[in-house]
C-alpha positions as CSV (number, residue, x, y, z in Angstrom):
1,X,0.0,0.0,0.0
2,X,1.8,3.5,-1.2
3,X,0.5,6.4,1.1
4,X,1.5,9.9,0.2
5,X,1.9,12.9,1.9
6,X,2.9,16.6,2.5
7,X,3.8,18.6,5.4
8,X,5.0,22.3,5.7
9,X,7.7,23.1,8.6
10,X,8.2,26.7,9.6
11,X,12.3,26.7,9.1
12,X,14.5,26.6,6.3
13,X,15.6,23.5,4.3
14,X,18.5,23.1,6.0
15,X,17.2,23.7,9.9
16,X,14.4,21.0,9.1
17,X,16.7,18.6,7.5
18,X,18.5,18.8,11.2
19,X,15.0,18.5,13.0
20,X,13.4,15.8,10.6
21,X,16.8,13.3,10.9
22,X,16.7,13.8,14.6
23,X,14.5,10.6,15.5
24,X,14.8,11.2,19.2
25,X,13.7,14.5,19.3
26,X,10.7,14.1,16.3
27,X,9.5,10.8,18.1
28,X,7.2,12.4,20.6
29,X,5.5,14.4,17.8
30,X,3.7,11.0,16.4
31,X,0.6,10.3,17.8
32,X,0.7,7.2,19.9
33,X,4.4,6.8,19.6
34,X,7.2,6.3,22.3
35,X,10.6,6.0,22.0
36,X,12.5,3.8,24.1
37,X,15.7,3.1,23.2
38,X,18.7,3.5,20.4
39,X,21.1,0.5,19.4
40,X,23.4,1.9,17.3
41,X,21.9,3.3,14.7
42,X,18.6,1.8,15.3
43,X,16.1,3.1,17.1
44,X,13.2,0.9,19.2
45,X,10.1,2.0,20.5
46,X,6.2,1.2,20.7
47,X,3.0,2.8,19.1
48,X,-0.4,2.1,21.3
49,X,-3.5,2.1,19.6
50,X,-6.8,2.2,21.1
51,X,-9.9,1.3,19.6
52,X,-13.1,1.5,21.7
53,X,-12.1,-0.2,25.4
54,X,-9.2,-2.5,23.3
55,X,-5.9,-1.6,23.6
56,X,-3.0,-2.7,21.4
57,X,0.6,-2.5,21.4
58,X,2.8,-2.2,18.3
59,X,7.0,-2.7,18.8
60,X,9.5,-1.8,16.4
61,X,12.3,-0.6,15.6
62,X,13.4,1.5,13.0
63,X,16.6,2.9,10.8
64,X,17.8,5.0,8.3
65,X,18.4,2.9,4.9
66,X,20.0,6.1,3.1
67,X,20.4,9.8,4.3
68,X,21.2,12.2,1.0
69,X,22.4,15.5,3.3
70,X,23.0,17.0,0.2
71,X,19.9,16.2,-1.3
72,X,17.9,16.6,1.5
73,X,16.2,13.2,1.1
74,X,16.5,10.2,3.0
75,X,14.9,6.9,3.7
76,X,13.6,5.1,6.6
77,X,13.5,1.4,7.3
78,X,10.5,0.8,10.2
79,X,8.4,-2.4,11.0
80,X,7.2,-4.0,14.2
81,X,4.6,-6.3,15.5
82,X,1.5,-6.6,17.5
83,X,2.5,-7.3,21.4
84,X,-0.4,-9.5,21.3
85,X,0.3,-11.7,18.7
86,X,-2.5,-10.4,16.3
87,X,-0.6,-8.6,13.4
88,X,3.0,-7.3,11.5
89,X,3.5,-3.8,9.7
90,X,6.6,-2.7,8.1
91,X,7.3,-0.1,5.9
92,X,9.7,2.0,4.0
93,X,9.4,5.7,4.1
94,X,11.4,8.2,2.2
95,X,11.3,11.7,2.7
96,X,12.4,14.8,0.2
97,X,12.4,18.6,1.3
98,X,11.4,21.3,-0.7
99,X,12.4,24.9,0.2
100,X,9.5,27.0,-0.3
101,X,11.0,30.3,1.1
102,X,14.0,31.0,3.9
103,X,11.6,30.5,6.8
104,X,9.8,27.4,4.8
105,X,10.1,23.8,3.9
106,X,7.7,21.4,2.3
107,X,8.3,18.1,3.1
108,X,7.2,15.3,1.1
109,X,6.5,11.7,2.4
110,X,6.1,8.5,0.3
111,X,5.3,5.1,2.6
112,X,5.3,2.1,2.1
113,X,3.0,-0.1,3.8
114,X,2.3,-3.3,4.5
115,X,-0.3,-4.3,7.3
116,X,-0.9,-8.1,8.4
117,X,-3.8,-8.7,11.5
118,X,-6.7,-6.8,12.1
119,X,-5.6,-3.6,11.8
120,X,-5.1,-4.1,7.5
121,X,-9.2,-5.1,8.0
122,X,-10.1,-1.3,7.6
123,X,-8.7,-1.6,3.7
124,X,-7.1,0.7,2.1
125,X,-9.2,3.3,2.2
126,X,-9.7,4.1,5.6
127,X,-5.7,3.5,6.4
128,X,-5.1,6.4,3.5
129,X,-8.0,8.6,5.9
130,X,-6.4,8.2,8.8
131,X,-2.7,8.4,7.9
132,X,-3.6,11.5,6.2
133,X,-4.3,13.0,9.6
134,X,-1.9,11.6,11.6
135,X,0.2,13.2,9.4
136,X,-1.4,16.6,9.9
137,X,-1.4,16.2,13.8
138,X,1.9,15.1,13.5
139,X,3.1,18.4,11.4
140,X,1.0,20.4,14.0
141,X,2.9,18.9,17.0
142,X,6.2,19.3,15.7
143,X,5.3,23.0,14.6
144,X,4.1,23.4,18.3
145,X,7.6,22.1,19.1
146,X,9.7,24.0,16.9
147,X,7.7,27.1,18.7
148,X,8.6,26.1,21.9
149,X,12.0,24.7,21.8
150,X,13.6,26.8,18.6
151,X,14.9,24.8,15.8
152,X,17.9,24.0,17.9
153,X,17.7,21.0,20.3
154,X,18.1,21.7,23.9
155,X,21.5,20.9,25.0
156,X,21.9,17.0,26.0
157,X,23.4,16.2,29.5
158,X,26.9,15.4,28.5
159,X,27.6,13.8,31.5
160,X,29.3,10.2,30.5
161,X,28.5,7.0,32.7
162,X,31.3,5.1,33.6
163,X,32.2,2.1,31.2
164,X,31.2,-1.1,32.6
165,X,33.3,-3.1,35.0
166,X,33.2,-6.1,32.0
167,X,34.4,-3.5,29.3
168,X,37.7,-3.3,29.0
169,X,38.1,-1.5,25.5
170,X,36.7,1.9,27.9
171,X,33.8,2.6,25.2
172,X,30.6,3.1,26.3
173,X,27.8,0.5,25.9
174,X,26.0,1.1,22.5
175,X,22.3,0.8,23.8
176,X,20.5,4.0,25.2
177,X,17.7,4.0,27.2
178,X,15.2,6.7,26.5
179,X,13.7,7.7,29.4
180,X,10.2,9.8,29.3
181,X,6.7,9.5,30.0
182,X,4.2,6.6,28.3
183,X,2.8,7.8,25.8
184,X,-1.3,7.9,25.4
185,X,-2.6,5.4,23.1
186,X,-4.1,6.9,19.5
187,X,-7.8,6.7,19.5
188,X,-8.4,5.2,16.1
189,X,-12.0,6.4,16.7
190,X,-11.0,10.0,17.2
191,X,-9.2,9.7,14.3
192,X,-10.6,7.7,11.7
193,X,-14.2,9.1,12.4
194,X,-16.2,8.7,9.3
195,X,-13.9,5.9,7.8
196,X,-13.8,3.5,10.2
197,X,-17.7,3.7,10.3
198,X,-18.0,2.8,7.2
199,X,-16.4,-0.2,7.8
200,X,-18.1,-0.8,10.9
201,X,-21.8,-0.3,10.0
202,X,-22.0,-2.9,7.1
203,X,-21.0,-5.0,10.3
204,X,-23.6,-3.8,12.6
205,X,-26.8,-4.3,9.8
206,X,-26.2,-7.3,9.5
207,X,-25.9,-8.0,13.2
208,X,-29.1,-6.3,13.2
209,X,-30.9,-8.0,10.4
210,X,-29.4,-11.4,12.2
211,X,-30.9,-10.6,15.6
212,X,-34.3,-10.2,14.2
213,X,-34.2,-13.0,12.0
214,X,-33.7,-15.2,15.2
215,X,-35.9,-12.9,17.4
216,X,-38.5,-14.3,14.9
217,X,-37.5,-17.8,15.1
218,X,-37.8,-17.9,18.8
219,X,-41.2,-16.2,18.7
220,X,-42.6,-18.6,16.2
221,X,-41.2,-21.6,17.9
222,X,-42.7,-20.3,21.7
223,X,-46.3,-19.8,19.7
224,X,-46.1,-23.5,18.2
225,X,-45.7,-24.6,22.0
């Protein structure tokens, strides 16, 4: 499934190429999303999703496959699975930027997707719907951020740990906990709206239409006794 997109950021080309590549900081942006650790060059987190009272849990991981700092275009490896056992996404997502002025930079956003579980139920359709705005509340809260913070990320405590007692070469271990608050799941329902009711009241009729077919049943088969 090829999803595309567009998103305006209120900095130059060359300020939101620095943001954009800057998984750590962007992370808390995405709806849903929390990152929670970096392995190298890879970077692991989870995405909740909520739909009605259920809960689910997506991990994954994901890494740049090329970076074009030239070009300003790059590409991201990401997939992860269903904590609960019920479904597999991957994708590949490559990014170009535009300049649009000196204070202005379009960025555009090809995905590819691929869904396995319940979740690819919805069909294409309503997963173009509401990745169209997560991508718009996503823009919004990294806007909001840029606001806040400045284009510039806020200086990193550069305080090293010790080396471990078992490391003798005196590097420093490779994985990095990310340590923040959980993040709230994304209510599908909030965001899908219209979509996923489309899919869900074909669903409902004929849960209807069955009820009263056996509503019937029953009441014939109580006047026969």
């Amino acid at each position: 499934m090829d999803l595309n997109h567009s998103i305006t950021v209120n900095q130059s080309i060359a300020e939101t190429w620095k943001i954009l590549t800057d998984l750590e900081r962007i992370a808390p942006c995405l709806p849903g999303a929390q990152l929670q650790e970096v392995d190298g060059d890879v970077y692991k987190g989870v995405v909740k999703i909520k739909v009605g009272p259920i809960v689910a849990q997506f991990k994954g991981e994901a890494q740049f496959a090329e970076r074009d700092d030239t070009n300003y275009k790059a590409t991201l490896k990401a997939s992860g699975r269903d904590t609960g056992g019920k479904g597999n996404a991957s994708a590949t997502i490559t990014a170009q930027l535009t300049a649009l002025s000196d204070t202005s930079t379009e960025c555009n956003v090809v995905t590819d997707l691929a869904i396995t579980g319940k979740v690819a139920q919805f069909g294409r359709g309503a997963m173009a719907d509401i990745s169209e705005k997560l991508i718009a509340q996503f823009a919004d809260n990294l806007n909001t951020l840029i606001d806040t913070e400045g284009a510039t990320a806020p200086a990193a405590d550069t305080t090293a740990p010790a080396p471990s007692a078992t490391d003798n070469s005196g590097e420093l271990p490779k994985v990095r906990k990310i340590e923040g608050p959980a993040a709230e799941p994304l209510n599908l329902q909030d965001v899908a709206g219209g979509a996923m009711m489309k899919r869900i009241l074909p669903l409902l009729a004929g849960l209807a239409a069955l009820g009263l077919f056996l509503k019937r049943i029953v009441s014939r088969r109580r006047k026969k006794a």
